[in-house]
C-alpha positions as CSV (number, residue, x, y, z in Angstrom):
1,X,29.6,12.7,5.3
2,X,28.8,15.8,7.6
3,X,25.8,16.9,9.1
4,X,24.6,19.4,7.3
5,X,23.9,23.1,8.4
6,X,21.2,23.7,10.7
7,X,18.1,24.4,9.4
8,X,16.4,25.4,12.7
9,X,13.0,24.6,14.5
10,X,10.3,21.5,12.9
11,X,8.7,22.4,9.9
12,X,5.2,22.6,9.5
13,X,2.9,19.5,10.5
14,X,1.7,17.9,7.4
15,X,0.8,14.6,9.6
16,X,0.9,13.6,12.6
17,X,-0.8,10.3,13.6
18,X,-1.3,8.9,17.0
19,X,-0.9,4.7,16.9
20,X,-2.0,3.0,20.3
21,X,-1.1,-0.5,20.7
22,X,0.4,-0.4,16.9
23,X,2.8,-2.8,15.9
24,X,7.1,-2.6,15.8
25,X,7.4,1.2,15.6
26,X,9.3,2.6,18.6
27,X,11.5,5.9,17.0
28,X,14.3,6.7,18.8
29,X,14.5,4.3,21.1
30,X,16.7,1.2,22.0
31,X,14.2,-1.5,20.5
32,X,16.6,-3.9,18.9
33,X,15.4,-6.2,21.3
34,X,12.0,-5.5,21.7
35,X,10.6,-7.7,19.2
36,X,8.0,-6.7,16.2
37,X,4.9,-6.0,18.4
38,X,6.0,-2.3,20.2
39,X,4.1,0.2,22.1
40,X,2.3,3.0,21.6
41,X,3.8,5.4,19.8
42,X,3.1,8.4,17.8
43,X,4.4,8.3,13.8
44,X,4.9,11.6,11.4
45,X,5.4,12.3,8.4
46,X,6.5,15.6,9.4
47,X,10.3,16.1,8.5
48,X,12.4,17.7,11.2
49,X,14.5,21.1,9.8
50,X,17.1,20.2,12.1
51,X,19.9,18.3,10.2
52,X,19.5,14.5,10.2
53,X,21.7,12.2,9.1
54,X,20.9,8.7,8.0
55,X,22.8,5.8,6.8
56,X,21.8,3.2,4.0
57,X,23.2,-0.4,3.3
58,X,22.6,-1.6,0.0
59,X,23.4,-3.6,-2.2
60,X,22.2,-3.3,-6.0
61,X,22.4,-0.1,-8.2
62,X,24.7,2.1,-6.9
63,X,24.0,5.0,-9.2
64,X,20.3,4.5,-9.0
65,X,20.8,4.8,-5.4
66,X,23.2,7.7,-5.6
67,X,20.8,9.6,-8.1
68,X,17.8,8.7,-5.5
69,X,20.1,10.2,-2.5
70,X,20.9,13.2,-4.3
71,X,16.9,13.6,-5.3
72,X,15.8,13.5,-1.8
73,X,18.5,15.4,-0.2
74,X,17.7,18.4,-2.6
75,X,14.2,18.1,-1.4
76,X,14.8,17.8,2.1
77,X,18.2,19.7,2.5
78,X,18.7,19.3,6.5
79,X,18.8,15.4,5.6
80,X,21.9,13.9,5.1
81,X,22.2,9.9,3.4
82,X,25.1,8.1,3.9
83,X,24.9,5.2,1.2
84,X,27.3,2.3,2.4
85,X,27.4,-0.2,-0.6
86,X,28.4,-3.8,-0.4
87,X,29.0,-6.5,-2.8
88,X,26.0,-9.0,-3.5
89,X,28.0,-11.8,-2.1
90,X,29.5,-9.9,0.9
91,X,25.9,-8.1,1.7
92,X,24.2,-11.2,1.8
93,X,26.5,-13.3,4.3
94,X,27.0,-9.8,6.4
95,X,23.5,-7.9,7.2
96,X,22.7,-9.8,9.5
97,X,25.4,-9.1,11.8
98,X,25.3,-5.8,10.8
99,X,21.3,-4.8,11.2
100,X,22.0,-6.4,14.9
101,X,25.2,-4.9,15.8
102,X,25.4,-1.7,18.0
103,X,25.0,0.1,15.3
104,X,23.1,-0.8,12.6
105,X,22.3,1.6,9.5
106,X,19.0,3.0,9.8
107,X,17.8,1.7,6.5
108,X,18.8,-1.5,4.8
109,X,17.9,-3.3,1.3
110,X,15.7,-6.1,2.4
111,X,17.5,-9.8,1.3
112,X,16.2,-13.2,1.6
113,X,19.1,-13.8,4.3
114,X,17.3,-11.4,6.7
115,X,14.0,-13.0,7.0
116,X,15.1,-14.2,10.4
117,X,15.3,-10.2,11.4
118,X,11.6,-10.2,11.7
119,X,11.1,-12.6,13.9
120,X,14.4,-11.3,16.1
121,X,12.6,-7.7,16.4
122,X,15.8,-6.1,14.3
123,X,13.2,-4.6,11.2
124,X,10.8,-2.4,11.7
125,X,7.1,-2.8,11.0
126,X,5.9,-0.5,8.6
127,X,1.6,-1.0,9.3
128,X,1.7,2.8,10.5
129,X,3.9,4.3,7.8
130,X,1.5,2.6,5.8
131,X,-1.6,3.9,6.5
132,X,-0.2,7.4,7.3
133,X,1.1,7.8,3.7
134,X,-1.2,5.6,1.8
135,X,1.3,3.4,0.6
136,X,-1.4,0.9,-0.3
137,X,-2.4,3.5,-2.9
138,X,1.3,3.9,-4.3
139,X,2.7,0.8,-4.5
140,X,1.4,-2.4,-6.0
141,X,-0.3,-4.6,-4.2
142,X,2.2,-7.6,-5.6
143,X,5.1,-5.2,-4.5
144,X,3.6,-4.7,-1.0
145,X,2.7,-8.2,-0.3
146,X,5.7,-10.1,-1.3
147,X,6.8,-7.6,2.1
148,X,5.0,-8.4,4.4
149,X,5.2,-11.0,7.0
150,X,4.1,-12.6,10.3
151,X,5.9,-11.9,13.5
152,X,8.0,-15.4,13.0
153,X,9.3,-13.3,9.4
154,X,8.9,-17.2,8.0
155,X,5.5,-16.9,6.1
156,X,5.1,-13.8,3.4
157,X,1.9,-12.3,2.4
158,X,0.2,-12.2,5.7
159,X,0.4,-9.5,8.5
160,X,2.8,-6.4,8.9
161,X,4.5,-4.2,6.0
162,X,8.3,-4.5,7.1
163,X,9.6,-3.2,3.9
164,X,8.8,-0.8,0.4
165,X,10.4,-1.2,-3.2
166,X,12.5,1.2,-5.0
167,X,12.2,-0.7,-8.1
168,X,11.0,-3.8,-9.4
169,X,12.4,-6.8,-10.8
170,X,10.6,-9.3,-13.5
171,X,12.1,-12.1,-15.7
172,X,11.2,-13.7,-19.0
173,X,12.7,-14.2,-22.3
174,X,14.4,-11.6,-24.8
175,X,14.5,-12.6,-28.3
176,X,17.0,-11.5,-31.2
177,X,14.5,-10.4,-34.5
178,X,16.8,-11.1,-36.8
179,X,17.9,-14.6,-36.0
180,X,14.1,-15.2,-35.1
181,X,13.5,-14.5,-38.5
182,X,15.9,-16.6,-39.9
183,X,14.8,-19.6,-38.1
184,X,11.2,-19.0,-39.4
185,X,9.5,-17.4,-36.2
186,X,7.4,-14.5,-37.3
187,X,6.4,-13.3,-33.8
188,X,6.5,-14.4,-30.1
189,X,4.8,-17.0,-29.1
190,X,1.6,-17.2,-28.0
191,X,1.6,-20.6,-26.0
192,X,3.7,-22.7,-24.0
193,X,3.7,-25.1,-26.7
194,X,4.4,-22.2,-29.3
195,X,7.2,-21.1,-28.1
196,X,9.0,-24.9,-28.0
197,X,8.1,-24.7,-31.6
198,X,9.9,-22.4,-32.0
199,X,13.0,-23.7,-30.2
200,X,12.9,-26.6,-32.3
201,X,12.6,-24.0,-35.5
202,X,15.8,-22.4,-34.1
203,X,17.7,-25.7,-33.6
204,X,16.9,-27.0,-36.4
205,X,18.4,-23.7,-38.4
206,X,21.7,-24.4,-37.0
207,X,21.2,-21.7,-34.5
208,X,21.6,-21.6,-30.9
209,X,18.3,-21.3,-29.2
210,X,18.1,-20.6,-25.6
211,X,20.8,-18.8,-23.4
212,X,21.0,-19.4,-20.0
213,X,23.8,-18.2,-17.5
214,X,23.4,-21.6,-15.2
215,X,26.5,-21.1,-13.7
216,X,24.8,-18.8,-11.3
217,X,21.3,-18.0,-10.9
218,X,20.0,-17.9,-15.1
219,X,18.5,-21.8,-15.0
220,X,16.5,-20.9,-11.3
221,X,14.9,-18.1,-13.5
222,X,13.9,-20.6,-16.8
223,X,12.6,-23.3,-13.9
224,X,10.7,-20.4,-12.0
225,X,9.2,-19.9,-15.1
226,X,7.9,-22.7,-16.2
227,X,6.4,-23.3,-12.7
228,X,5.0,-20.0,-12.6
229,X,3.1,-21.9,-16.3
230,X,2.6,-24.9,-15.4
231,X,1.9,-24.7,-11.3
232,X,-1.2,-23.6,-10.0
233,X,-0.9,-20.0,-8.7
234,X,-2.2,-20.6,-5.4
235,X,0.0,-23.7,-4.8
236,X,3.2,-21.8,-5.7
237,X,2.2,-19.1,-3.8
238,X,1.6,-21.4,-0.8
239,X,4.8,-22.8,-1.0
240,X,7.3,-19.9,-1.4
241,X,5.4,-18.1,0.7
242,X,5.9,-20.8,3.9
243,X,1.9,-21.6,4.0
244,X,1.2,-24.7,6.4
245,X,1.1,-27.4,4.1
246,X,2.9,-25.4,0.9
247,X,4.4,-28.3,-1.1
248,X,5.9,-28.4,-4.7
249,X,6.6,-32.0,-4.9
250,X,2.7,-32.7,-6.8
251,X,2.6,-33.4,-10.7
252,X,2.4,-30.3,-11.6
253,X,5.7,-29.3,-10.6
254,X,7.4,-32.2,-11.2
255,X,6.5,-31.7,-15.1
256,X,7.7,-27.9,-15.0
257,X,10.8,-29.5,-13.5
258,X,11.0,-32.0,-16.0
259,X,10.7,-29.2,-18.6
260,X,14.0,-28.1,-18.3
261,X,16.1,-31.5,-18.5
262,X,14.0,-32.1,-22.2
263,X,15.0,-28.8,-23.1
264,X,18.3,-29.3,-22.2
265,X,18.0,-32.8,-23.9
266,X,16.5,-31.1,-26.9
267,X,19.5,-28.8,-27.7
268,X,17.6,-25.7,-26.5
269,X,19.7,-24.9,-23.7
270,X,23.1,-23.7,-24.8
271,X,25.4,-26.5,-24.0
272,X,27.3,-24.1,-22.3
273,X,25.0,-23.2,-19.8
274,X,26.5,-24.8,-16.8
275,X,29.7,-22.8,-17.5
276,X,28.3,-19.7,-18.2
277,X,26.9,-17.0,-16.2
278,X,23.8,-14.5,-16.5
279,X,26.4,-11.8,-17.5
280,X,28.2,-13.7,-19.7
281,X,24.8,-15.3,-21.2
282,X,23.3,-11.6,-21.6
283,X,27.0,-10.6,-23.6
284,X,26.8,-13.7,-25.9
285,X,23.0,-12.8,-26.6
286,X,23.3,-9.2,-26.7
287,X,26.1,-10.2,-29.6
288,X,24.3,-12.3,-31.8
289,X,25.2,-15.7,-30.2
290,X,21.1,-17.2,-29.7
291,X,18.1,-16.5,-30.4
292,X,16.3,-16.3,-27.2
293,X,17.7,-15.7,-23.9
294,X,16.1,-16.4,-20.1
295,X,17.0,-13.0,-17.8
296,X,15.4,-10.3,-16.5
297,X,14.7,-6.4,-16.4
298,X,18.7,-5.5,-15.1
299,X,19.3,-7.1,-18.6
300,X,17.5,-5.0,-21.0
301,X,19.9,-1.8,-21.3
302,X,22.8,-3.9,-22.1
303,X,20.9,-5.6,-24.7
304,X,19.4,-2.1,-26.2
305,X,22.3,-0.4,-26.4
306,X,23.6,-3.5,-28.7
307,X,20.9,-4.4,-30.3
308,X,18.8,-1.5,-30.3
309,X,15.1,-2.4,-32.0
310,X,16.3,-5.8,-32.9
311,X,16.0,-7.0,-29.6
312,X,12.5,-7.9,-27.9
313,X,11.3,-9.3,-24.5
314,X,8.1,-12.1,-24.0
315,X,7.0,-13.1,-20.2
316,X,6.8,-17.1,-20.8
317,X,4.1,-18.1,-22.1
318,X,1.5,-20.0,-20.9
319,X,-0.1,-23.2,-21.8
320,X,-3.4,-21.1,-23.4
321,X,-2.9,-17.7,-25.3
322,X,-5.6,-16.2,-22.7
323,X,-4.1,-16.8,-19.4
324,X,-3.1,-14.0,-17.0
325,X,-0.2,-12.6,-17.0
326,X,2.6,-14.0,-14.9
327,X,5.8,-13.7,-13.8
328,X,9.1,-13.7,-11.2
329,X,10.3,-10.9,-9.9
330,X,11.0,-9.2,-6.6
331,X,12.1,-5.7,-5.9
332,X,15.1,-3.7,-4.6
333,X,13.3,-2.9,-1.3
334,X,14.1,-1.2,1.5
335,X,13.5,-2.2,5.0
336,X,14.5,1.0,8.5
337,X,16.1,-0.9,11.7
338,X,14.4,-0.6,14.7
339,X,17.0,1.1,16.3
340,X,17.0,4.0,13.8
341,X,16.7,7.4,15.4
342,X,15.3,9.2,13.0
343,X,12.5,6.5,11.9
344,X,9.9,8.7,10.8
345,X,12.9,10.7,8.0
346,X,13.6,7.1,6.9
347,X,10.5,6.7,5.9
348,X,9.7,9.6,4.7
349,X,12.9,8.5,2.0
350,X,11.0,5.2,1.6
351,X,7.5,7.4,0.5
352,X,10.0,9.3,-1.9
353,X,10.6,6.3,-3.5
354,X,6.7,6.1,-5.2
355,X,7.2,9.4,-6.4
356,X,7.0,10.4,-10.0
357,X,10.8,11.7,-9.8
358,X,11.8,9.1,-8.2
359,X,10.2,6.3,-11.0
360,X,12.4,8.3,-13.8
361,X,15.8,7.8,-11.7
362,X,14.4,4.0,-11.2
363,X,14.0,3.8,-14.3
364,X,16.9,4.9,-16.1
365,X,18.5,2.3,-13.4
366,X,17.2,-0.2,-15.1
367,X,14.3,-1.4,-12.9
368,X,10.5,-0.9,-13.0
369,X,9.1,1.8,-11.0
370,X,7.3,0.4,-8.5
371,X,4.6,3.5,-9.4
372,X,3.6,2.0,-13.0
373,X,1.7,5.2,-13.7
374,X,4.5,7.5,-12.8
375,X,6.8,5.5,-15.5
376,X,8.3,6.8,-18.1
377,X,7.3,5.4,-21.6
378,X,9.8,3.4,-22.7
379,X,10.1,2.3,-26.7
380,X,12.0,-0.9,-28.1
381,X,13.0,-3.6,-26.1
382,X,12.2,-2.2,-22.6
383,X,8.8,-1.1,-23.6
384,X,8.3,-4.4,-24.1
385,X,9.6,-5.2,-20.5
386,X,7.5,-2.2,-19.2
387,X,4.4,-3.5,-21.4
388,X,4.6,-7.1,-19.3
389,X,5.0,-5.5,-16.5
390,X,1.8,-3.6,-16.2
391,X,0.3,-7.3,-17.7
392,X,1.8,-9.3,-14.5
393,X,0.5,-5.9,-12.2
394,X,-2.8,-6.0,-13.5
395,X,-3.3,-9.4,-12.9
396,X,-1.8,-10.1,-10.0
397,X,1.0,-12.4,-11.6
398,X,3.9,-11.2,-10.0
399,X,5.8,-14.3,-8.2
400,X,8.5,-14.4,-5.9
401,X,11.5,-16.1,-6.6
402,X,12.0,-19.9,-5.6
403,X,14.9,-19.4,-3.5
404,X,12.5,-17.3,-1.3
405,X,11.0,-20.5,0.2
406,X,14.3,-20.7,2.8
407,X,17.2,-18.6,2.9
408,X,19.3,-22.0,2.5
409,X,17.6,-23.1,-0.3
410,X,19.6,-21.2,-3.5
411,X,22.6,-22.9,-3.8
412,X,20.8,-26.6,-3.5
413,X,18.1,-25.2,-6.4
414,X,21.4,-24.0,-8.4
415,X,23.2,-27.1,-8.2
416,X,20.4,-29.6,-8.4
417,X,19.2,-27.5,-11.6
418,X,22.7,-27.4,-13.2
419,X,22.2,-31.7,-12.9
420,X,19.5,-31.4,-14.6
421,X,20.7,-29.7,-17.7
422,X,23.5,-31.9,-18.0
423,X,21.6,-35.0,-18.1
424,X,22.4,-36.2,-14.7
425,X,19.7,-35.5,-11.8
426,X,16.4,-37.1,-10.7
427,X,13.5,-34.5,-11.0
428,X,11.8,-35.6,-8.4
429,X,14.6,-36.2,-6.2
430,X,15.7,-32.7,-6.5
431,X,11.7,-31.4,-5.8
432,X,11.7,-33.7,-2.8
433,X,15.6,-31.8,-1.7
434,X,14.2,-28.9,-2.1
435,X,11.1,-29.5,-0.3
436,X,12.9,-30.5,2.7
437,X,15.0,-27.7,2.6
438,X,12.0,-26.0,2.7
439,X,10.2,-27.7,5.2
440,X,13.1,-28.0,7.7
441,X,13.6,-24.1,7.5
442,X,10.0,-23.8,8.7
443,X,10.1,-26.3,11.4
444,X,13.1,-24.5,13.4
C-alpha cells in the first residue's frame, strides 16, 4: 500500500515527554542490536501529519485486525498500516527471523516463540509509552503483566512493558441446556466436585459428557484448568512465569494432572479426543454431540450462532463455591521492533487499541476487550464469557497458559497429555518432563 497524501507540518503537541536514561526506546534509529536498556531519548504521543506508513505481522483475527486498521487510519489519515498476515504455524516458526532481519515490520503480535527477542534487544521496551499514555490506567493489570519481562525476556511479571493487548483470551467450559437438562443438571456447578457430579449425571444418561479437541491444544486447556483449581496461585504463577525455584512437580499438581487420566478413565472425555481437534470439538458441541465442552472465548460465536440461548459458559470451578475467580487466558498483543522508524505512531496504534471503539471491533472479533468498561454488553452465551471475565479481572485470576513456561515446552505437554487420556502415561513422569523442559530453557 501507498503512502498516503501529504498532510504537511506536525500537528499540535498533545505530549511530549523527555526520558533520560529510560529503558529500550531508541525511534528511528538502527537499535536492533543495541539491546533492551537504550539511551536517552525523547517519546511523543504527538502524531506526525506527514504520511507514515507502518507495517504489521500478525497472526490471529484477520478481520478484527483489518476493521482495527481501517479505525485508526480514518482517525489518523496521514498513517498508513500495512497488515501482513501469516498462518499460526508459519508465524510462529518465522518471526523470529523476521523481527531480526533487515527489515523487520514495525509492529508484531507478541508469541511465546519470541521471548528470546527481549533478551536479543529486537522488541522494544514499552516503560515510557506507558507512563506517557497511562496504559496502567487502560489496560488490566493481568493483561499488562503477563507483558512484561526482565532484560533476559525468560522471567514474566517483573520489569519493562514490551508489549499491549488488543484482545483478550480466557478458557473454561461451555455447556449445552438442553442435554444438561436431560441428564438432571439444573445449573452450573458451583464446585469442583459439583461439576464431576455432574459428569457422572451425563455419563450415566447415555450422553457424551466432555468435549475436548486433544489432538491439538483442547486437553492443555482442561489440564490448565484444573491446575489453575487445584495449584496454589502463587506456585503456578512462579512456575510459568520462570521464577528461581518455580516447580510444578509438588502434590498439588500432580493431583490436577491426575485429574485428567480419571476423567478420561471415567468416560468424561470423549473417547475421541485424541483424534479430534478444538475446531472439530467446538462443531460436534455446537451440534448437539456433548454436553459440556473445554475451549475458550474464539469459541463462543460459533457456538451462538448454533445454539443461540441454549448454550452457556462456566470458568472451572473451584474446590469451594467462594473462591476467586480464575482462569487461562493470554491476549492478542502487540509488541513495535526496535528498529521501527516511526516508534512513537506505533504506539500511538497500540493506545488506540484501549479505546472504546476499538473494544466494539474487538469484540465483535470474538475476543474480550482488554478495556472491560469500554465493552459492549453482550447477552446469551458470551455474556456469560464477558460476565467471567470481569470475575478473573477483578480478582486477579487471569493465568497464562502452561506452554508459556518455555517456548519448547507445547508439543511435549500435548503429547504427554494425549497419553494420559488414553490410559498410557505416568503423571508424574510427564510433570517431571515438563519440568525439565522447563528448567533447561532457563538454564541456557
Amino acid at each position: 500500500m501507498a503512502f498516503k497524501a501529504g498532510l504537511g507540518r506536525w500537528g499540535v503537541a498533545a505530549s511530549v515527554v523527555l526520558l533520560a536514561g529510560c529503558s529500550a526506546l531508541t525511534p528511528g534509529s538502527n537499535s536492533a542490536q543495541n539491546g533492551a536498556n537504550e539511551p536517552a531519548r525523547a517519546v511523543s504521543t504527538v502524531l506526525p501529519n506527514e504520511p507514515v506508513t507502518l507495517r504489521l505481522a500478525f497472526t490471529d483475527g484477520p478481520e478484527m485486525v483489518e476493521r482495527l486498521v481501517a479505525a485508526f487510519e480514518a482517525k489518523h489519515p496521514q498513517v498508513t498500516i500495512e497488515p501482513q498476515y501469516t498462518e499460526f504455524s508459519d508465524y510462529t516458526k518465522s518471526i523470529k527471523l523476521t523481527m531480526t532481519s533487515n527489515s523487520p515490520p514495525d509492529i508484531a503480535q507478541y508469541s511465546v516463540a519470541m521471548k528470546d527477542l527481549i533478551g536479543s534487544g529486537h522488541i522494544l521496551g514499552l516503560d515510557a509509552y506507558r507512563d506517557a499514555y497511562g496504559w496502567g490506567e487502560k489496560f488490566p493489570p493481568n493483561g499488562l503483566s503477563q507483558l512484561t519481562s526482565d532484560e533476559s525476556g525468560k522471567v514474566a511479571g517483573t520489569g519493562s512493558l514490551y508489549g499491549v493487548p488488543a484482545g483478550l483470551s480466557l478458557t473454561g467450559v461451555f455447556y449445552n441446556k438442553q442435554l444438561a437438562a436431560q441428564a438432571g443438571i439444573s445449573a452450573p456447578p458451583r464446585t469442583l466436585a459439583e461439576f464431576e457430579q455432574a459428569l457422572a449425571k451425563a455419563r450415566d444418561a447415555g450422553l457424551t459428557p466432555l468435549a475436548v479437541g486433544a489432538l491439538d491444544s483442547g486437553a492443555l486447556h482442561l489440564w490448565a484448568a484444573l491446575l489453575n483449581v487445584m495449584v496454589p496461585t502463587q506456585e503456578y504463577r512462579d512456575w510459568v512465569n520462570g521464577q528461581p525455584n518455580g516447580s510444578l512437580t509438588g502434590p498439588a499438581a500432580l493431583a490436577a494432572t491426575e485429574k485428567v487420566a480419571e476423567w478420561a478413565r471415567n468416560g468424561y472425555i470423549t473417547e475421541s479426543a485424541n483424534g479430534t481437534g478444538q475446531s472439530q470439538s467446538t462443531a460436534s458441541f455446537a451440534s448437539g454431540d456433548s454436553v459440556f465442552l473445554m475451549n475458550g472465548n474464539w469459541a463462543a460465536a460459533q457456538i451462538a450462532a448454533e445454539l443461540g440461548e441454549g448454550a452457556g459458559f462456566f470458568l472451572m470451578p473451584g474446590q469451594s463455591p467462594d473462591e476467586p475467580a480464575t482462569g487461562s487466558g493470554f491476549s492478542v498483543s502487540y509488541t513495535i521492533s526496535p528498529a521501527s522508524q516511526h516508534p512513537d505512531v506505533a504506539a500511538a496504534f497500540l493506545d488506540f487499541l484501549a479505546s472504546p471503539e476499538a473494544a466494539a471491533i474487538e469484540s465483535a472479533g470474538g475476543f474480550l476487550p482488554p478495556n472491560v468498561d469500554a465493552a459492549p454488553a453482550q447477552t446469551g452465551v458470551q455474556g456469560d464469557l464477558q460476565n467471567a471475565y470481569a470475575r478473573v479481572i477483578e480478582a486477579d485470576g487471569l493465568n497464562a497458559y502452561p506452554d508459556f513456561a518455555a517456548p519448547a515446552a507445547y508439543d511435549r505437554m500435548a503429547s504427554g497429555l494425549q497419553a494420559l487420556i488414553a490410559g498410557e502415561g505416568d503423571p508424574q513422569a510427564f510433570l517431571t518432563q515438563v519440568q525439565e523442559i522447563r528448567d533447561d530453557y532457563q538454564a541456557k
